[in-house]
VMD Tcl script that builds the backbone (N, CA, C; Angstrom):
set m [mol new atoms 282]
animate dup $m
set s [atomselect $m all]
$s set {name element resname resid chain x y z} {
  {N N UNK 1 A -32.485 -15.316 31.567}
  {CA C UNK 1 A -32.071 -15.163 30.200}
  {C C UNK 1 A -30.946 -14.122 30.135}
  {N N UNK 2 A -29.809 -14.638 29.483}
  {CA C UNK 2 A -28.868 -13.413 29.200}
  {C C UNK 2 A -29.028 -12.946 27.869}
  {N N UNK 3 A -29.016 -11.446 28.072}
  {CA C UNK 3 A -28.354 -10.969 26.814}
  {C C UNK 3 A -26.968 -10.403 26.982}
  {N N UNK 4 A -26.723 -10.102 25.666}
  {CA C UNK 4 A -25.485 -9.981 24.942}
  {C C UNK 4 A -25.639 -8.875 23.743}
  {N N UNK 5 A -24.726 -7.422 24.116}
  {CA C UNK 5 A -24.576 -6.686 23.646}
  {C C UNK 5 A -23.481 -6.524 22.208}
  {N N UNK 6 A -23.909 -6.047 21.096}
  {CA C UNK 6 A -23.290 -6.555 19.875}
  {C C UNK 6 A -23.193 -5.615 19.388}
  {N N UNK 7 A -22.028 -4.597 19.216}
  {CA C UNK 7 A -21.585 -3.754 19.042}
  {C C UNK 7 A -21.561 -3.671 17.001}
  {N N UNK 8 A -22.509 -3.678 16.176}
  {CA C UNK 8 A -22.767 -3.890 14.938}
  {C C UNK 8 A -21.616 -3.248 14.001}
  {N N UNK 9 A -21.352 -1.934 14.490}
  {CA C UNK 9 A -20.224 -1.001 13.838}
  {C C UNK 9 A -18.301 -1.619 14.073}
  {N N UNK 10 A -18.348 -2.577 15.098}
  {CA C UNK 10 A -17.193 -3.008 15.310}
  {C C UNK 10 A -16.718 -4.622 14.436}
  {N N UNK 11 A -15.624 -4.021 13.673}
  {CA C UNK 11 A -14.964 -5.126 12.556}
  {C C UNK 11 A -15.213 -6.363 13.826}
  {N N UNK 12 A -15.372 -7.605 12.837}
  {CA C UNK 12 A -14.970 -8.785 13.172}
  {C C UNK 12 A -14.046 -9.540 13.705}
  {N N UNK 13 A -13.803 -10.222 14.494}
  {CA C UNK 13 A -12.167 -10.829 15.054}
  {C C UNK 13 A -11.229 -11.395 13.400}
  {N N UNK 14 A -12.493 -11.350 13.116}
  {CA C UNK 14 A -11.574 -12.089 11.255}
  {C C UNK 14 A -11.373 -11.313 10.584}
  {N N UNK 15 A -12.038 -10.006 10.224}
  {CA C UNK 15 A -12.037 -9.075 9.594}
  {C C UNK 15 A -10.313 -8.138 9.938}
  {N N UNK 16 A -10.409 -7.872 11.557}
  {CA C UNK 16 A -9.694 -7.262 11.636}
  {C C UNK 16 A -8.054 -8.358 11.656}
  {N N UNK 17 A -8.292 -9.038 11.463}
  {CA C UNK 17 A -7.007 -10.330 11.429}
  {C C UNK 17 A -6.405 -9.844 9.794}
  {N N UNK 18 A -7.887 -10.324 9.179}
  {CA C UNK 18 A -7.437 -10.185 7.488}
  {C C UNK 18 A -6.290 -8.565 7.358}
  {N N UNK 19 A -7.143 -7.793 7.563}
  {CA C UNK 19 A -6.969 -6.341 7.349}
  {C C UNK 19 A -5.382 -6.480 8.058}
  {N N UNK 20 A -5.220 -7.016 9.300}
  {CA C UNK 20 A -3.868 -7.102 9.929}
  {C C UNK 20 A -2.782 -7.479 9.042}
  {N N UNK 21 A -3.409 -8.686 8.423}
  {CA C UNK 21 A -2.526 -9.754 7.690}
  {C C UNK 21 A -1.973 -8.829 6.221}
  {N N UNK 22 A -2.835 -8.338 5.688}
  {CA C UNK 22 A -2.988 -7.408 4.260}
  {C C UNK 22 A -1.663 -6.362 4.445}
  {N N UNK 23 A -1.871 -5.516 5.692}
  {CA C UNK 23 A -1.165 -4.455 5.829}
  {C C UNK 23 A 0.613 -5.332 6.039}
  {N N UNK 24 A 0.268 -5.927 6.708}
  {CA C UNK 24 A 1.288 -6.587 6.814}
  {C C UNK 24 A 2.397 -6.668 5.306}
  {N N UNK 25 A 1.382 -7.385 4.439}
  {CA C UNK 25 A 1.825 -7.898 2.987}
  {C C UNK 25 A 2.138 -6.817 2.438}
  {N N UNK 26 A 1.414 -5.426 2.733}
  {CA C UNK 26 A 2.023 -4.337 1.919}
  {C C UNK 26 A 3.341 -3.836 2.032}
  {N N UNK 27 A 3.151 -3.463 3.817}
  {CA C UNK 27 A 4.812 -3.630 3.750}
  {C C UNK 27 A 5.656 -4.326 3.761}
  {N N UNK 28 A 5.043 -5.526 3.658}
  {CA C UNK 28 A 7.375 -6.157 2.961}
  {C C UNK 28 A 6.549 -5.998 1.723}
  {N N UNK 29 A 5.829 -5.895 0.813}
  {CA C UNK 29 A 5.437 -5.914 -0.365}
  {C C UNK 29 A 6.623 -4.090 -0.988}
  {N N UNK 30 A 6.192 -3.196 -0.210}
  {CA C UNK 30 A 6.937 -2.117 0.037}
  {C C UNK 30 A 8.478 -1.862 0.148}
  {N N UNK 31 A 9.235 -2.791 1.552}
  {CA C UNK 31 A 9.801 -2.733 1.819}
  {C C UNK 31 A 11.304 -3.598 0.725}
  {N N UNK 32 A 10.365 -4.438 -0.364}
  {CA C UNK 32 A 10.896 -5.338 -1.565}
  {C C UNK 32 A 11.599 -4.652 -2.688}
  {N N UNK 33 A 10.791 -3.257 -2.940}
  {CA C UNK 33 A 10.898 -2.412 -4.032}
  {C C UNK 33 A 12.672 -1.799 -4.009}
  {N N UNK 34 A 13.022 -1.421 -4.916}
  {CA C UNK 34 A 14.101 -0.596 -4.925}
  {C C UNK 34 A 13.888 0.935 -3.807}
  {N N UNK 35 A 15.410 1.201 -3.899}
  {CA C UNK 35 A 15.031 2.050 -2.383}
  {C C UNK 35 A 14.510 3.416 -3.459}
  {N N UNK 36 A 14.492 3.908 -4.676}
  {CA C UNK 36 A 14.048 5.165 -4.893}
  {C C UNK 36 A 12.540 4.922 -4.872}
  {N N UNK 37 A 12.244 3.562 -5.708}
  {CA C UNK 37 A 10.712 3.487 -5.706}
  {C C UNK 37 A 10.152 3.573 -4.203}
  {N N UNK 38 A 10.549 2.620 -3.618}
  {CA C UNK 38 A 10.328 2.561 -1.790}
  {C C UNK 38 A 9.844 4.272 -1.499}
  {N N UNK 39 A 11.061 5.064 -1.560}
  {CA C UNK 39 A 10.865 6.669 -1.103}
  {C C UNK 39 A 9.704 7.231 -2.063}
  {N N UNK 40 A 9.511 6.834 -3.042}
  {CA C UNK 40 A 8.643 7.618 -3.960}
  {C C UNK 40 A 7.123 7.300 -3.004}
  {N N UNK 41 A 6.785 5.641 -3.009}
  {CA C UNK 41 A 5.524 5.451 -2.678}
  {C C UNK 41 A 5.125 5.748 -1.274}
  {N N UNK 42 A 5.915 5.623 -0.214}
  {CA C UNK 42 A 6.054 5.810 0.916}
  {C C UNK 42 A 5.839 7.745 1.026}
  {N N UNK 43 A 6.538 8.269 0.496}
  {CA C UNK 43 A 6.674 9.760 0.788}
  {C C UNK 43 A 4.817 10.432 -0.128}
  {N N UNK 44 A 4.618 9.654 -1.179}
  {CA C UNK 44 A 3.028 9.920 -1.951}
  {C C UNK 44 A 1.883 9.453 -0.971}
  {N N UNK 45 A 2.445 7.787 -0.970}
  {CA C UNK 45 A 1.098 7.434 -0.291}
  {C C UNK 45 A 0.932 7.177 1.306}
  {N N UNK 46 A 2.153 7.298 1.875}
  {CA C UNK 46 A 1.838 7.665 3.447}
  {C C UNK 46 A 2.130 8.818 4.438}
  {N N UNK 47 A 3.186 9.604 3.222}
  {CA C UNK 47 A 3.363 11.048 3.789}
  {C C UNK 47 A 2.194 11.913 3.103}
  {N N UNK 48 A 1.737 11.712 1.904}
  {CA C UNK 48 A 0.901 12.832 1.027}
  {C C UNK 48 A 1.440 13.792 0.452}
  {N N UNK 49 A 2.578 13.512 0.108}
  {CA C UNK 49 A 3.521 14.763 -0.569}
  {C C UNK 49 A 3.208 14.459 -2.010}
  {N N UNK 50 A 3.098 16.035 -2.927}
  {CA C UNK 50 A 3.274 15.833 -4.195}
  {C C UNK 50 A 3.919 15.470 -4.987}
  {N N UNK 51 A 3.673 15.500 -6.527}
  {CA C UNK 51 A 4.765 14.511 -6.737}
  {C C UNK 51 A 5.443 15.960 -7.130}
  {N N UNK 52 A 5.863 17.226 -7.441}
  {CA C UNK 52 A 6.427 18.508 -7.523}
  {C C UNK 52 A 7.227 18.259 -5.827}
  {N N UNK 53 A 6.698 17.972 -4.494}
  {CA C UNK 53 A 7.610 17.939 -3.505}
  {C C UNK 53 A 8.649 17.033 -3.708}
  {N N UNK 54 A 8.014 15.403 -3.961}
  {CA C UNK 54 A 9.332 14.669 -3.918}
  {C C UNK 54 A 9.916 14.957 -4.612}
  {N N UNK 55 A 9.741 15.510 -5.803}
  {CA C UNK 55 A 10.985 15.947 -6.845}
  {C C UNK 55 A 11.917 16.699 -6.521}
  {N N UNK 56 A 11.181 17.372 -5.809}
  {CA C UNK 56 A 12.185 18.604 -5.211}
  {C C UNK 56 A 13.383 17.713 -3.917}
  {N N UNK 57 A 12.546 17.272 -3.598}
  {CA C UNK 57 A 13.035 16.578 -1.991}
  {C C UNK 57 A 14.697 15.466 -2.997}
  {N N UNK 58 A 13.910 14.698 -3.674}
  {CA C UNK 58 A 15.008 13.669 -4.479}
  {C C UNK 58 A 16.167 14.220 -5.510}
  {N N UNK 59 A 15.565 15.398 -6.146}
  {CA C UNK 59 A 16.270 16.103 -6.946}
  {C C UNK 59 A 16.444 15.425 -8.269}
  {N N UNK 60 A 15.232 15.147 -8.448}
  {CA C UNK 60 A 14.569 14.400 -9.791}
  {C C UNK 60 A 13.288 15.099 -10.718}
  {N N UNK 61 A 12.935 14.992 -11.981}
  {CA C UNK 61 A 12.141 15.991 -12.427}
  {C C UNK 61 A 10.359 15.080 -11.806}
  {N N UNK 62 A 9.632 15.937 -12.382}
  {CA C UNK 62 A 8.259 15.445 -12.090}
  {C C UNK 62 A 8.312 14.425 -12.527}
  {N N UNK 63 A 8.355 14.013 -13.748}
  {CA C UNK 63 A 8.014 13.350 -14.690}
  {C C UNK 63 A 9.044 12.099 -14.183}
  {N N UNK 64 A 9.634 11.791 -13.691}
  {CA C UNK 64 A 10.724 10.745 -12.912}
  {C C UNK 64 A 10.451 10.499 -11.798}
  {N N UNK 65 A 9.536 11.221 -10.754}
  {CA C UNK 65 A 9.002 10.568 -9.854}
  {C C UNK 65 A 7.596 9.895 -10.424}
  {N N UNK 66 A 7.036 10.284 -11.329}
  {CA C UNK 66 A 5.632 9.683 -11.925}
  {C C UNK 66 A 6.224 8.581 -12.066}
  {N N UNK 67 A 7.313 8.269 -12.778}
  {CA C UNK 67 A 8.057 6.826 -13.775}
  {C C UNK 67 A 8.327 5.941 -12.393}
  {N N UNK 68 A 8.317 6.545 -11.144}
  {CA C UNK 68 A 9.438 5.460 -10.261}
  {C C UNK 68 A 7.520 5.094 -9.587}
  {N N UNK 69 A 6.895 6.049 -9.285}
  {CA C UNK 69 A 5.870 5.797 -9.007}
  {C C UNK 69 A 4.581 4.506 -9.348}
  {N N UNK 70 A 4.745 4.599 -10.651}
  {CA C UNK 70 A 4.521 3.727 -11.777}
  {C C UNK 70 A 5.455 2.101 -11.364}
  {N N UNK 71 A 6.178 2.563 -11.897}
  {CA C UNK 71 A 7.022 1.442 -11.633}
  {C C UNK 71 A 7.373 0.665 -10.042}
  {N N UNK 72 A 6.826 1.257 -9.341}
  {CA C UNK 72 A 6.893 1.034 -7.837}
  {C C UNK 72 A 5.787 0.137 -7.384}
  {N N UNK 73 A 4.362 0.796 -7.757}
  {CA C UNK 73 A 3.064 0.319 -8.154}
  {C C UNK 73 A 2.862 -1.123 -9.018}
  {N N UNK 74 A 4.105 -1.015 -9.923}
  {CA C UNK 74 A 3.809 -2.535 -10.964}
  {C C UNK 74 A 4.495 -3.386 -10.177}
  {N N UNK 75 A 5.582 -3.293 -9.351}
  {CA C UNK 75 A 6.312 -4.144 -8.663}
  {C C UNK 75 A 5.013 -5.064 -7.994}
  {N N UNK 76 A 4.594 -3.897 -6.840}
  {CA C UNK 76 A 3.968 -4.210 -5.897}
  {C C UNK 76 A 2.800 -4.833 -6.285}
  {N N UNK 77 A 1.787 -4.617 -7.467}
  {CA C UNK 77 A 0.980 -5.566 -7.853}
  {C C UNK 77 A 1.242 -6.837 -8.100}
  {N N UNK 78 A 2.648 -7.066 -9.156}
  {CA C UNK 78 A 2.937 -7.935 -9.318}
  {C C UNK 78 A 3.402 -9.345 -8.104}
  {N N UNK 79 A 3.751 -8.679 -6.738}
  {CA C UNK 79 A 4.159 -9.150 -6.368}
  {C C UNK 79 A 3.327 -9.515 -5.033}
  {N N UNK 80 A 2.162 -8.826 -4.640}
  {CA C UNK 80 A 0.665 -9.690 -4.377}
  {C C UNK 80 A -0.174 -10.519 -5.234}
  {N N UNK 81 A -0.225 -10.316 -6.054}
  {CA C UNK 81 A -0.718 -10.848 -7.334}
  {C C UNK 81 A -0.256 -12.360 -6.915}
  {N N UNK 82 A 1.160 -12.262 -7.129}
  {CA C UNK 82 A 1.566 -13.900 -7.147}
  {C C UNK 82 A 1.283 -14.443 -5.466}
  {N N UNK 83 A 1.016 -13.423 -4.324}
  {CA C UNK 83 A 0.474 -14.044 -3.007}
  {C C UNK 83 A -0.677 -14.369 -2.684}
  {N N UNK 84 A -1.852 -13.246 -3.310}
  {CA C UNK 84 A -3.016 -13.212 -3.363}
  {C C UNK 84 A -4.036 -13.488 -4.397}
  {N N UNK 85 A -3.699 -13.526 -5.699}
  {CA C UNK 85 A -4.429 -13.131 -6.590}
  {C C UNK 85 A -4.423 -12.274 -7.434}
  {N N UNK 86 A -5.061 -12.423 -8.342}
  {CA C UNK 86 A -5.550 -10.596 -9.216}
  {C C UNK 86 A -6.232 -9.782 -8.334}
  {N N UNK 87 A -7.984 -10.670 -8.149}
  {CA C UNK 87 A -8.332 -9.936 -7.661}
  {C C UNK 87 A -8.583 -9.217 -5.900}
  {N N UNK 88 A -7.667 -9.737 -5.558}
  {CA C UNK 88 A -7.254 -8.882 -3.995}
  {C C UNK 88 A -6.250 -8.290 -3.940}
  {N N UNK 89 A -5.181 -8.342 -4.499}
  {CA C UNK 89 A -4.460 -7.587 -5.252}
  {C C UNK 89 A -4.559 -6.160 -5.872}
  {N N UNK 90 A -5.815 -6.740 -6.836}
  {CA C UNK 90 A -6.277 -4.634 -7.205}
  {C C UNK 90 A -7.169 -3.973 -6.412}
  {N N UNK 91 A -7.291 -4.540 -5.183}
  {CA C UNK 91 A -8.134 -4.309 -4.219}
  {C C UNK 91 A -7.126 -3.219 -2.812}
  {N N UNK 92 A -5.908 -3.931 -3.144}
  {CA C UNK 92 A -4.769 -3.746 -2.476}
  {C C UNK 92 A -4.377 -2.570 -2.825}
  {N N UNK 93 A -4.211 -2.442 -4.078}
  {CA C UNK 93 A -3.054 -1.328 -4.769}
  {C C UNK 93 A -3.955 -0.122 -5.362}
  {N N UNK 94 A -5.275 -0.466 -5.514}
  {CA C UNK 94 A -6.217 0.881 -5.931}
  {C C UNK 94 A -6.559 1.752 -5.302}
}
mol reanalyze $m
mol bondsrecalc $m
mol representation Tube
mol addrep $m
């Protein structure tokens, strides 16, 4: 009799495909945006900078990186939305 060791904590061959495929969609989903929005979401959500740094960094007030932020965010829903859905989509962007 063989057994077969099943590692319970390790994603799925599909799981980790999906998750592949997703990241994928974010960035050209990302890479679609205008280039200030692009720097806004990129420098928030994969550098972790505040939004007081990028302001400083862009030479824009707070309140104008919130707006590109915003507006960077609606792109990008909008534009899984029409690949994926609503709801994988706000699954995506939340």
């Amino acid at each position: 009799m063989v057994r077969h060791l099943v590692d319970e904590s390790a994603p799925s061959p599909a799981a980790a495909l999906e998750r592949q495929e997703l990241r994928q969609e974010l960035a050209h989903a990302l890479r679609a945006l205008p280039p200030r929005e692009c720097d806004v979401l990129r420098l928030k959500y994969l550098n972790g900078w505040t939004c007081r740094q990028i302001a400083a960094h862009l030479g824009v007030s707070e309140s104008r990186v919130s707006q590109l932020n915003n507006q960077g965010l609606a792109r990008m829903r909008r534009s899984l939305i029409g690949r994926f859905g609503e709801a994988t989509a706000e699954k995506l962007i939340a």
